[in-house]
BAMARTOR-673762 format. One line per field, with one value per residue (C-alpha): residue number from 1; chain; x, y, z. Coordinates in pm, whole numbers, plus 50000, padded with zeros to 5 digits. Layout:
N
n [NUM | ...]
chain [A | ...]
xx [X | ...]
yy [Y | ...]
zz [Z | ...]
***
This chain:
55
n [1 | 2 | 3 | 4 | 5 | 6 | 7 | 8 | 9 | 10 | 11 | 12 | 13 | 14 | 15 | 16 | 17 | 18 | 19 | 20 | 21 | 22 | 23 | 24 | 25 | 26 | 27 | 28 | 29 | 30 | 31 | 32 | 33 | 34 | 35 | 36 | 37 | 38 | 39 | 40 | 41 | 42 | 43 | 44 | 45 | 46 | 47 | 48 | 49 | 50 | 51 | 52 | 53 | 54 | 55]
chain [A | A | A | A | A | A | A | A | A | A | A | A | A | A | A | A | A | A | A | A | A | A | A | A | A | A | A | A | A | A | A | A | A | A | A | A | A | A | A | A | A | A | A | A | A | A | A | A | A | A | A | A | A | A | A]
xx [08602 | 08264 | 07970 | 07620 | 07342 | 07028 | 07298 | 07224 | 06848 | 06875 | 07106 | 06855 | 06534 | 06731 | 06784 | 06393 | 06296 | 06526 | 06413 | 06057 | 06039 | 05872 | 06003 | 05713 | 05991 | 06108 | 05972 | 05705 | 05689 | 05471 | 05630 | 05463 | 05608 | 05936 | 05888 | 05718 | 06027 | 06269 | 06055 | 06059 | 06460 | 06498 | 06272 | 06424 | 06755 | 06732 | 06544 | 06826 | 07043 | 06873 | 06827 | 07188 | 07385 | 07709 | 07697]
yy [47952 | 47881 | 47859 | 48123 | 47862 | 47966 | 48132 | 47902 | 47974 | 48350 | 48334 | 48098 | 48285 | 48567 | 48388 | 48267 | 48606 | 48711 | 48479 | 48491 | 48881 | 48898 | 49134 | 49313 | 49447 | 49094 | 48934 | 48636 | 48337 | 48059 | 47739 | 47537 | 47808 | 47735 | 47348 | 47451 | 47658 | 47350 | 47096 | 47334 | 47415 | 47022 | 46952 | 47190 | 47104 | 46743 | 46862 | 47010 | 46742 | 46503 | 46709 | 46869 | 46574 | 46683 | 47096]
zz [51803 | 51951 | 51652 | 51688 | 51717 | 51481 | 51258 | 50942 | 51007 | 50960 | 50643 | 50483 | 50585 | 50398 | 50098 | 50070 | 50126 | 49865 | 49618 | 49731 | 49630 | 49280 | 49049 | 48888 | 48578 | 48539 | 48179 | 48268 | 48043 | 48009 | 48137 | 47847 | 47594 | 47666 | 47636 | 47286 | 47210 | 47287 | 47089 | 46794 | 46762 | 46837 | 46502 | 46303 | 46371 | 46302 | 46000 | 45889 | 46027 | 45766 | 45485 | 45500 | 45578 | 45424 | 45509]
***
């Protein structure tokens, strides 16, 4: 079976235009939000780590 030449490079371009495409629905977020999110459940929970030992 003889393999298309360029045949990877039109899949791909598909799938960057796919994912290039910007949903204007989709919910936007703050990168440095979700950092602040993480740092916060990782406090709390060793918070309660330490304070609960035994629960």
């Amino acid at each position: 079976m003889a393999k298309k030449k360029g045949e990877g490079f039109q899949s791909a371009a598909g799938l960057i235009r796919y994912f290039d495409a910007e949903d204007e629905k989709a919910i936007k977020v703050n990168p440095w939000l979700v950092v602040a999110m993480i740092i916060a459940a990782v406090v709390i929970i060793e918070y309660l780590a330490i304070s609960f030992p035994n629960a």
